[in-house]
CHARMM internal coordinates of N, CA and C (Angstrom, degrees):
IC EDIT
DIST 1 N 1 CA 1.4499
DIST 1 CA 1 C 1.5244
ANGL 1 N 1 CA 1 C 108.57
DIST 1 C 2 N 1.0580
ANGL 1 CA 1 C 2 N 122.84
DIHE 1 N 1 CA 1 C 2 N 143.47
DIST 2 N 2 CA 1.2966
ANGL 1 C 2 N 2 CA 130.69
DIHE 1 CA 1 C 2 N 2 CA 173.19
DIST 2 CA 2 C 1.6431
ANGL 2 N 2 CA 2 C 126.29
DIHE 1 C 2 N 2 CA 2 C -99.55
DIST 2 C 3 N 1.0992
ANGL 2 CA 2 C 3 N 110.82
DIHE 2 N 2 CA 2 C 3 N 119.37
DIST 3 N 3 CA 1.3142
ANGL 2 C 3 N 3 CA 149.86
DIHE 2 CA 2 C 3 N 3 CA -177.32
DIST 3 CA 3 C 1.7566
ANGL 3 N 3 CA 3 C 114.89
DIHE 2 C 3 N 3 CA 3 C -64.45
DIST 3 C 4 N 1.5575
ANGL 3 CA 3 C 4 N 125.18
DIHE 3 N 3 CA 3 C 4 N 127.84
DIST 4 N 4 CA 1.4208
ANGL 3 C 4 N 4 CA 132.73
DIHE 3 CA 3 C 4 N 4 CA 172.84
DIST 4 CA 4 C 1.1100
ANGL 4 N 4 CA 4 C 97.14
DIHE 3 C 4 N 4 CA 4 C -138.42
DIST 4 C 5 N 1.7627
ANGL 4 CA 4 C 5 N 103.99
DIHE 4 N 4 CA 4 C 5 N 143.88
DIST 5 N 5 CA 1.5739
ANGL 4 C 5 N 5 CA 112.75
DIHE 4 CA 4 C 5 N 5 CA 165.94
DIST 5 CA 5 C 1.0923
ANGL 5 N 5 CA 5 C 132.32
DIHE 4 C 5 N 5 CA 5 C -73.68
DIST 5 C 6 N 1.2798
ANGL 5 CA 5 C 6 N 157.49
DIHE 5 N 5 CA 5 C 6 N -138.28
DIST 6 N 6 CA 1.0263
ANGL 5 C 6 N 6 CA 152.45
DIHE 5 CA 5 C 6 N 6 CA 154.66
DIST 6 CA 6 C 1.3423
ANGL 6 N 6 CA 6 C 105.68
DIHE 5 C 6 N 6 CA 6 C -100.10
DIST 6 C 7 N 1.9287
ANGL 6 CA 6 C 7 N 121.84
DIHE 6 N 6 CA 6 C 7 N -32.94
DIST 7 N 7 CA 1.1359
ANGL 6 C 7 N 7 CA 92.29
DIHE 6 CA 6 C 7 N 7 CA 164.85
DIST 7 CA 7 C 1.9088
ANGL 7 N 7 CA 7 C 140.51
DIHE 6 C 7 N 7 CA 7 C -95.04
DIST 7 C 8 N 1.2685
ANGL 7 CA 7 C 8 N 87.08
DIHE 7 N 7 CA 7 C 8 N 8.39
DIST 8 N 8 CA 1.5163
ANGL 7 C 8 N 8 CA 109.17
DIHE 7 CA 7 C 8 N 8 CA 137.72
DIST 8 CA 8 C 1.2963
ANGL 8 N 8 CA 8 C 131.61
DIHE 7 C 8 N 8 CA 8 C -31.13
DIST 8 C 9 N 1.1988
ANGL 8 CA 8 C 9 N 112.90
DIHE 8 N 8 CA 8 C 9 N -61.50
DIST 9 N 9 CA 1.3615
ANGL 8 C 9 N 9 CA 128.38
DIHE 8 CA 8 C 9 N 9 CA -144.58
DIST 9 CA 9 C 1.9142
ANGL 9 N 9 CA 9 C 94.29
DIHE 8 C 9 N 9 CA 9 C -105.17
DIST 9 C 10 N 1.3866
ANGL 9 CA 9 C 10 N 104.44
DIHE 9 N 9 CA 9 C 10 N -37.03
DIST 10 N 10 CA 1.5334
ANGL 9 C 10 N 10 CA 95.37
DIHE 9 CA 9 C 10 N 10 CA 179.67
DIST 10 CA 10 C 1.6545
ANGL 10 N 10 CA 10 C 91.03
DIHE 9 C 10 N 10 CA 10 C -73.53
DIST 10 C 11 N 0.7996
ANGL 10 CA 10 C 11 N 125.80
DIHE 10 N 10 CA 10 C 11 N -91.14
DIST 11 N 11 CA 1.3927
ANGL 10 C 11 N 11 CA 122.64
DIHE 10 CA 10 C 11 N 11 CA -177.79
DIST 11 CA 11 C 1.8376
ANGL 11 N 11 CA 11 C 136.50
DIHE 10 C 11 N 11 CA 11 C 21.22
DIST 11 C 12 N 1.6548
ANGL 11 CA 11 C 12 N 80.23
DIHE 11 N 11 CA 11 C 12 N -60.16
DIST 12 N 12 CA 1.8309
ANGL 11 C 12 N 12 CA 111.10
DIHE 11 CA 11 C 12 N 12 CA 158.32
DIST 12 CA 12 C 1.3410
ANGL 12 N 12 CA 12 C 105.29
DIHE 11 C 12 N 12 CA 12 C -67.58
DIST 12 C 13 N 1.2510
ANGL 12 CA 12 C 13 N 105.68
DIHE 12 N 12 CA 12 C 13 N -49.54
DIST 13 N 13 CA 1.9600
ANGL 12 C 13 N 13 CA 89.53
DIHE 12 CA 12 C 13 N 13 CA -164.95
DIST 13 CA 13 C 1.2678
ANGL 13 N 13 CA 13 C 111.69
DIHE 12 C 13 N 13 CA 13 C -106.86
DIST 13 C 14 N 1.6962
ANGL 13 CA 13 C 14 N 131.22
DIHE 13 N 13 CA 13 C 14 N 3.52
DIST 14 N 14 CA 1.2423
ANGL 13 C 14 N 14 CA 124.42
DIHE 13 CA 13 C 14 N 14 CA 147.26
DIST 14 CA 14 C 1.4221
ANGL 14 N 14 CA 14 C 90.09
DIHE 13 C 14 N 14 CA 14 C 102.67
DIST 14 C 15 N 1.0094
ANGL 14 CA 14 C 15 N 147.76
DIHE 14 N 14 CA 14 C 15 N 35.24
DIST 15 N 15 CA 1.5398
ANGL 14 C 15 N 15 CA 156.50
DIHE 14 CA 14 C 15 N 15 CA 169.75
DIST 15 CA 15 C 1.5738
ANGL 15 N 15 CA 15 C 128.00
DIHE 14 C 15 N 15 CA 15 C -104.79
DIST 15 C 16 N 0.8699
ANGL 15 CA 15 C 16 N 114.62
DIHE 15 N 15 CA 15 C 16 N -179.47
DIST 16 N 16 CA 1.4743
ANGL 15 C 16 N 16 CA 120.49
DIHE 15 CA 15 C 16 N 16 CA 178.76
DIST 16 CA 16 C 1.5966
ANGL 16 N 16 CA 16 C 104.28
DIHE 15 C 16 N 16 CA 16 C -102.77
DIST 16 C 17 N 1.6437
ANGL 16 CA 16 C 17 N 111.68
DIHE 16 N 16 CA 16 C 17 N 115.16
DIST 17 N 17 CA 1.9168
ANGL 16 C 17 N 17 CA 107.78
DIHE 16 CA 16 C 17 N 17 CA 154.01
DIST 17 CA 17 C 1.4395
ANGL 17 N 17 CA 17 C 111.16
DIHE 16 C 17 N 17 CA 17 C -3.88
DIST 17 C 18 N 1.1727
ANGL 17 CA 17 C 18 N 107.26
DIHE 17 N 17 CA 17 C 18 N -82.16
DIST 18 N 18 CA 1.5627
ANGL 17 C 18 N 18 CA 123.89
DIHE 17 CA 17 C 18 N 18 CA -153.70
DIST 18 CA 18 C 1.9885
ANGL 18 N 18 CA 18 C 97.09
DIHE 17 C 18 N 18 CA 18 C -41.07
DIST 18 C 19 N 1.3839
ANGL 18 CA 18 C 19 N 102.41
DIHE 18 N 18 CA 18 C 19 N -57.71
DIST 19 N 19 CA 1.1950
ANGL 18 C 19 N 19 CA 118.17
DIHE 18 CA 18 C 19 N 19 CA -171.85
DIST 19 CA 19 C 1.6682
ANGL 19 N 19 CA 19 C 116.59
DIHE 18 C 19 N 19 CA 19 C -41.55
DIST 19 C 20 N 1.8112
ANGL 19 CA 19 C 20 N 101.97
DIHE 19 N 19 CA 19 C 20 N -38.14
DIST 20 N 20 CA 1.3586
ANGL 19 C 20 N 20 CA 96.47
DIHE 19 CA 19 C 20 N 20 CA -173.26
DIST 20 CA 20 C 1.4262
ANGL 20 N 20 CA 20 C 101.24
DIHE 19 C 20 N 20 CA 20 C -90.41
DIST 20 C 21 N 1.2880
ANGL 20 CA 20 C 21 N 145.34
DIHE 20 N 20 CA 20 C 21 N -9.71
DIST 21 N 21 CA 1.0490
ANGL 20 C 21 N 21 CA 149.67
DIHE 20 CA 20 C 21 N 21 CA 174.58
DIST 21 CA 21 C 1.3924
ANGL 21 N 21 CA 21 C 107.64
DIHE 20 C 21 N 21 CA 21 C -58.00
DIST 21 C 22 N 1.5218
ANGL 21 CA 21 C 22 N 109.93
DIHE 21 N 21 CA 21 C 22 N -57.94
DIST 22 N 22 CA 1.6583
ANGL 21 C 22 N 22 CA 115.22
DIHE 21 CA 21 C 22 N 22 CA 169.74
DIST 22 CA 22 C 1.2820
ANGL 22 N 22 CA 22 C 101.42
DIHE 21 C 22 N 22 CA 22 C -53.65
DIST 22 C 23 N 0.9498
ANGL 22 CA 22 C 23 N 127.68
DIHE 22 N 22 CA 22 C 23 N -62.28
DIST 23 N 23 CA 2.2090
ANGL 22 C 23 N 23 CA 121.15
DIHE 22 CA 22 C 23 N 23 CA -169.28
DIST 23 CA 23 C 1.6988
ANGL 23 N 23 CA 23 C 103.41
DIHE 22 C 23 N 23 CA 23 C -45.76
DIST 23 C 24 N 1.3824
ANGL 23 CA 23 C 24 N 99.98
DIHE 23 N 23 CA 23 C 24 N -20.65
DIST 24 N 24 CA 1.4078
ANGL 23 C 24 N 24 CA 105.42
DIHE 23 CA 23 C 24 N 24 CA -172.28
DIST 24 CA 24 C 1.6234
ANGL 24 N 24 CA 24 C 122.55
DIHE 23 C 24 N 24 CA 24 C -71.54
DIST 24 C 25 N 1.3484
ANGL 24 CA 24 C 25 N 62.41
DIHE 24 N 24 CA 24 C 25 N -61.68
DIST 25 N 25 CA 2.3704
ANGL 24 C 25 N 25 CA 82.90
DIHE 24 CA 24 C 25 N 25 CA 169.86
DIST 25 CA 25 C 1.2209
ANGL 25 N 25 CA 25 C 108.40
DIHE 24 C 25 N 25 CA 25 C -72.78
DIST 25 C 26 N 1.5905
ANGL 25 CA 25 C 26 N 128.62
DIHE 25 N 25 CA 25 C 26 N -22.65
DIST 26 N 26 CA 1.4075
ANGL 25 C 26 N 26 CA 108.14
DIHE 25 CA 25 C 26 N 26 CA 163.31
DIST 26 CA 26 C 1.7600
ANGL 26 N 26 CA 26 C 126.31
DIHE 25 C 26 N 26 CA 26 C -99.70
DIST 26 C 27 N 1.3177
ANGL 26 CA 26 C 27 N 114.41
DIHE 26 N 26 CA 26 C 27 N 8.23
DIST 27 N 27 CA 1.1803
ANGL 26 C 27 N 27 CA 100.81
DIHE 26 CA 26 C 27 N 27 CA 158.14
DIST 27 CA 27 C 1.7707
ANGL 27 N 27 CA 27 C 98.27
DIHE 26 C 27 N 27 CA 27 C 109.30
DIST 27 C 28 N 0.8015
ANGL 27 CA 27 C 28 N 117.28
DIHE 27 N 27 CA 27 C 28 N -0.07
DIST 28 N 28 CA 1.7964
ANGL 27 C 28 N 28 CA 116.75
DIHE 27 CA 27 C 28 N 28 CA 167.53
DIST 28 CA 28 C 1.5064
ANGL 28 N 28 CA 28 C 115.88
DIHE 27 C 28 N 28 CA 28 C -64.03
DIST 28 C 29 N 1.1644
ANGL 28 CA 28 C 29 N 131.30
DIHE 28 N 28 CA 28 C 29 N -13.42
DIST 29 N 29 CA 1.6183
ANGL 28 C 29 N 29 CA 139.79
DIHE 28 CA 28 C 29 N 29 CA -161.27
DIST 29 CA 29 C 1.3055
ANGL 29 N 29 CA 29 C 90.80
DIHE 28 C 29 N 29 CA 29 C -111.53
DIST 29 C 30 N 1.0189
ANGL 29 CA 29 C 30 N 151.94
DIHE 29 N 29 CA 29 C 30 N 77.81
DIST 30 N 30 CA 1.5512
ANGL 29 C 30 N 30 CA 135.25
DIHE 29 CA 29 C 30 N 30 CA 161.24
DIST 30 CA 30 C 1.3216
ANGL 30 N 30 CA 30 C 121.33
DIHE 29 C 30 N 30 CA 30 C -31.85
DIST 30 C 31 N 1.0560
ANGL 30 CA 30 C 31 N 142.30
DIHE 30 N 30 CA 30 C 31 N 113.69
DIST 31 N 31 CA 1.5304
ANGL 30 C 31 N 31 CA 131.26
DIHE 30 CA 30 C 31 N 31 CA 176.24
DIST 31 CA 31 C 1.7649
ANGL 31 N 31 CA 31 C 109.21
DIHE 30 C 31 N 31 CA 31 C 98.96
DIST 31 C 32 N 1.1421
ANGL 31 CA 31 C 32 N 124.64
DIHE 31 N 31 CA 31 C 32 N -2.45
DIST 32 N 32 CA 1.2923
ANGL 31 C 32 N 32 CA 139.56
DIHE 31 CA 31 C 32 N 32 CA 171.16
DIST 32 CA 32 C 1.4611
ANGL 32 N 32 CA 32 C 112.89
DIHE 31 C 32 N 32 CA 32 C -51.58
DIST 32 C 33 N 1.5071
ANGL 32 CA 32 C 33 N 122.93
DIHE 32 N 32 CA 32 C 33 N 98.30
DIST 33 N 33 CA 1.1437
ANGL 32 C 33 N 33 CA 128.30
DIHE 32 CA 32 C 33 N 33 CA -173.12
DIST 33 CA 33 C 2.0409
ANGL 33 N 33 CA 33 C 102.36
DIHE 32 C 33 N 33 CA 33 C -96.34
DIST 33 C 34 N 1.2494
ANGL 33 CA 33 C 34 N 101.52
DIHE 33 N 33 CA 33 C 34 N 160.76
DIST 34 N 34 CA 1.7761
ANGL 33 C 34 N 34 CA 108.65
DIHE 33 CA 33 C 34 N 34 CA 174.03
DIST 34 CA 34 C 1.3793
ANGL 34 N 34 CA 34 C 101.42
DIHE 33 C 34 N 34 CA 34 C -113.94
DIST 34 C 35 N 1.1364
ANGL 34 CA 34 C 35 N 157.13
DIHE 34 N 34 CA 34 C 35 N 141.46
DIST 35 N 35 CA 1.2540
ANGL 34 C 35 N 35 CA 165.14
DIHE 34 CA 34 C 35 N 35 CA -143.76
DIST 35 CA 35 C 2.0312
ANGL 35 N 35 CA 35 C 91.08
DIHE 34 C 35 N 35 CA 35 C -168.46
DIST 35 C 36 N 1.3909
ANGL 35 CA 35 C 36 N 96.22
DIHE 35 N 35 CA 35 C 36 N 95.14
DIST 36 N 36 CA 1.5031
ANGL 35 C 36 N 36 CA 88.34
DIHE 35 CA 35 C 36 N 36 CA 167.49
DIST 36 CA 36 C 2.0637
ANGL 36 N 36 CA 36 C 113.93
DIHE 35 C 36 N 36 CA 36 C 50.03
DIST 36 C 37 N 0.9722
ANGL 36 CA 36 C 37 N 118.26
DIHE 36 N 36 CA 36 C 37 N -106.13
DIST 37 N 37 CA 1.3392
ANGL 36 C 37 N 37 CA 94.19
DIHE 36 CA 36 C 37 N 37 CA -170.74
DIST 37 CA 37 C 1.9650
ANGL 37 N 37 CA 37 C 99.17
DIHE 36 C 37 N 37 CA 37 C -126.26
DIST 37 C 38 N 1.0098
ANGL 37 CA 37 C 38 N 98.97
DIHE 37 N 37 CA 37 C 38 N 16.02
DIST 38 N 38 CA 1.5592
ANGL 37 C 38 N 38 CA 104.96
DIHE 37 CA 37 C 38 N 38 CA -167.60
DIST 38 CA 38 C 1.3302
ANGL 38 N 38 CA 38 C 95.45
DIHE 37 C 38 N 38 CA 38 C -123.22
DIST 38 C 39 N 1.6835
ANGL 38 CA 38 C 39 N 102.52
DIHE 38 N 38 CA 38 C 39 N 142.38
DIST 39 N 39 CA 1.9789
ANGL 38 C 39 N 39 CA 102.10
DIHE 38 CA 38 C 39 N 39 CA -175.96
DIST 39 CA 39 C 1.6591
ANGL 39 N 39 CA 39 C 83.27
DIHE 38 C 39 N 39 CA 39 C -111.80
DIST 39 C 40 N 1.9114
ANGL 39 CA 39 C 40 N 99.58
DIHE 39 N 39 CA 39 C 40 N 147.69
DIST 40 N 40 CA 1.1683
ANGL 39 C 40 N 40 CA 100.42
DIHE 39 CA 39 C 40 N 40 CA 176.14
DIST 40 CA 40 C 1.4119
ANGL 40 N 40 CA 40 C 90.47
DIHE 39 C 40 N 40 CA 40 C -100.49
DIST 40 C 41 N 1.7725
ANGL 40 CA 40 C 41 N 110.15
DIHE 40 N 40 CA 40 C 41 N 176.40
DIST 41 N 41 CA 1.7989
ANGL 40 C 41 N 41 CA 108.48
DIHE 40 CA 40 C 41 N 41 CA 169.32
DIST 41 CA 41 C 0.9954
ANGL 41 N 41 CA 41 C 116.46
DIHE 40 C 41 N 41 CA 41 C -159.68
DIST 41 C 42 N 1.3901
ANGL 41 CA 41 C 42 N 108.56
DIHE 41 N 41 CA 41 C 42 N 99.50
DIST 42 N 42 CA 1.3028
ANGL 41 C 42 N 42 CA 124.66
DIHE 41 CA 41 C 42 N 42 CA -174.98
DIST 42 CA 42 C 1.7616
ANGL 42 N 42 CA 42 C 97.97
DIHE 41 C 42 N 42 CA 42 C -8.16
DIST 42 C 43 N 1.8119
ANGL 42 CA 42 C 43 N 112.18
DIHE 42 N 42 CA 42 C 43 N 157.67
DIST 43 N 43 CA 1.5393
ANGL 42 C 43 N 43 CA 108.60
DIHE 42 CA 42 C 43 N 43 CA -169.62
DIST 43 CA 43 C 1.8692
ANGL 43 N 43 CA 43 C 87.57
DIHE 42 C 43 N 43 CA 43 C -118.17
DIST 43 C 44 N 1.0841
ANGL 43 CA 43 C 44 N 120.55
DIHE 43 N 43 CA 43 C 44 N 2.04
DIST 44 N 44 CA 1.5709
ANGL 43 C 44 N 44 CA 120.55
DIHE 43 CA 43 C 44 N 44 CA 168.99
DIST 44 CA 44 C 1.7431
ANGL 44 N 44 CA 44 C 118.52
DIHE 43 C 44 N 44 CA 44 C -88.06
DIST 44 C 45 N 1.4805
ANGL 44 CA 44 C 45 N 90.63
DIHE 44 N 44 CA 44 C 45 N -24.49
DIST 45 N 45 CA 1.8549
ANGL 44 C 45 N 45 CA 98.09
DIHE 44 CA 44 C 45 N 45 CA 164.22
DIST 45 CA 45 C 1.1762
ANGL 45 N 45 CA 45 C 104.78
DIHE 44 C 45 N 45 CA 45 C -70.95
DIST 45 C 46 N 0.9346
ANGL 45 CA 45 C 46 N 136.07
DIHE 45 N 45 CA 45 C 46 N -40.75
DIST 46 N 46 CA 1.6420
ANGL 45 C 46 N 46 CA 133.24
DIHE 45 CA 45 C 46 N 46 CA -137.23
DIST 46 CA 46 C 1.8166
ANGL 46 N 46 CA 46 C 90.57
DIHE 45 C 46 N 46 CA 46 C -96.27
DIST 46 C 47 N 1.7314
ANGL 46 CA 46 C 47 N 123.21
DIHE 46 N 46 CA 46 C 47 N 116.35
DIST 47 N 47 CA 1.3273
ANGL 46 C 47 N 47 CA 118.18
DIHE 46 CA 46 C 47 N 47 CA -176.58
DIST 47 CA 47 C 1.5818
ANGL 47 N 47 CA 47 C 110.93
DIHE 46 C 47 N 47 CA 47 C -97.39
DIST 47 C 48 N 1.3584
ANGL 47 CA 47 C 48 N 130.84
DIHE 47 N 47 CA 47 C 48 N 109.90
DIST 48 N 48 CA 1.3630
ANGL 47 C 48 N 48 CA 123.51
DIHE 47 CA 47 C 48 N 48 CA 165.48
DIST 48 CA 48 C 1.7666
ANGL 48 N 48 CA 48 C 128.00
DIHE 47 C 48 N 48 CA 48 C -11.30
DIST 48 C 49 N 1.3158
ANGL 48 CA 48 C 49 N 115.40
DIHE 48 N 48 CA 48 C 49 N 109.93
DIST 49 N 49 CA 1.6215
ANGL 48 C 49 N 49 CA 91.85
DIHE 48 CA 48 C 49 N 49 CA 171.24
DIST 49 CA 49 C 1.2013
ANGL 49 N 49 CA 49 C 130.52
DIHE 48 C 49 N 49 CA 49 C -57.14
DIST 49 C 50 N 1.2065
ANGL 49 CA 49 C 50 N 126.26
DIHE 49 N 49 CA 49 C 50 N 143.95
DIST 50 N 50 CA 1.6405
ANGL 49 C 50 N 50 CA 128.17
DIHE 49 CA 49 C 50 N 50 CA -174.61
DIST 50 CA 50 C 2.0123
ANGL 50 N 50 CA 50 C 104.86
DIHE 49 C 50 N 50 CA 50 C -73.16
DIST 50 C 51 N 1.0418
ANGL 50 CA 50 C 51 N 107.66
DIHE 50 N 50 CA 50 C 51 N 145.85
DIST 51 N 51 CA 1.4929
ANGL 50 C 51 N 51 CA 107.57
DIHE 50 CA 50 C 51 N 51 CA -176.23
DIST 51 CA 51 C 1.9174
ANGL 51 N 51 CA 51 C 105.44
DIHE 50 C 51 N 51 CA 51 C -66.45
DIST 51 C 52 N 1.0882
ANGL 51 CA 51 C 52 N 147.48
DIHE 51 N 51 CA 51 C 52 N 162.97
DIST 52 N 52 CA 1.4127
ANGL 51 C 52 N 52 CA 155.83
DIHE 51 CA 51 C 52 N 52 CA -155.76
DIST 52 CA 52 C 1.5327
ANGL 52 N 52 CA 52 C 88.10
DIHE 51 C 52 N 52 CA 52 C -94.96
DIST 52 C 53 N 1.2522
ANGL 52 CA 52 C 53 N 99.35
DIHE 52 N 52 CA 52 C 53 N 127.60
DIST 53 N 53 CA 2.0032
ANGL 52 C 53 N 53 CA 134.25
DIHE 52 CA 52 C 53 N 53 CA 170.80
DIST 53 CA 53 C 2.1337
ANGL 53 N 53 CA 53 C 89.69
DIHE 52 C 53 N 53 CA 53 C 74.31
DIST 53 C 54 N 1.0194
ANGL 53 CA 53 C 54 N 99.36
DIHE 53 N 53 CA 53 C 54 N 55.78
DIST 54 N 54 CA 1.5476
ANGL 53 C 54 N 54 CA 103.52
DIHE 53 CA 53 C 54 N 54 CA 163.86
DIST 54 CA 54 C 1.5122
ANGL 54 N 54 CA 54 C 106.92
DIHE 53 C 54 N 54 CA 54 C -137.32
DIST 54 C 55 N 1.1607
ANGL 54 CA 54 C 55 N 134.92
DIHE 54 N 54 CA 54 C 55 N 168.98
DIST 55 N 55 CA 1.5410
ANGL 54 C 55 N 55 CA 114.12
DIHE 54 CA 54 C 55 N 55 CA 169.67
DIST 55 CA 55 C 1.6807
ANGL 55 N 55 CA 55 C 83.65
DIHE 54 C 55 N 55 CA 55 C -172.37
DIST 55 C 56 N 1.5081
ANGL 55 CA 55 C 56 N 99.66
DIHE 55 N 55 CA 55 C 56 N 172.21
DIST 56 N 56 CA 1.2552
ANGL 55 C 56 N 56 CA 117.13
DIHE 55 CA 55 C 56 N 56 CA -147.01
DIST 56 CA 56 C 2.0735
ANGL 56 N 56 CA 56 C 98.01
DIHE 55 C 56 N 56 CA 56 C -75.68
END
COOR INIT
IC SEED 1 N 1 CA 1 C
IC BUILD
């Protein structure tokens, strides 16, 4: 399985580190492992943002 950091993951979704760290500790990442001081996250949780005036 493949693995993203958090700052990975803000990056993609335009957020702040800190922020995904909290999604982290609360449980938004399904499968979100902590490895020492770094959360990995799963990269199949994590959904691409849609480009602006597109929607799901």
């Amino acid at each position: 399985m493949n693995y993203l950091t958090c700052a990975d993951v803000a990056r993609t979704k335009g957020i702040s580190v800190r922020r995904i760290q909290q999604m982290c500790k609360q449980g938004e990442f399904p499968g979100a492992i902590k490895d020492g001081r770094t959360w990995l996250i799963p990269a199949d949780t994590v959904k691409k943002p849609l480009p602006i005036g597109v929607s799901d």
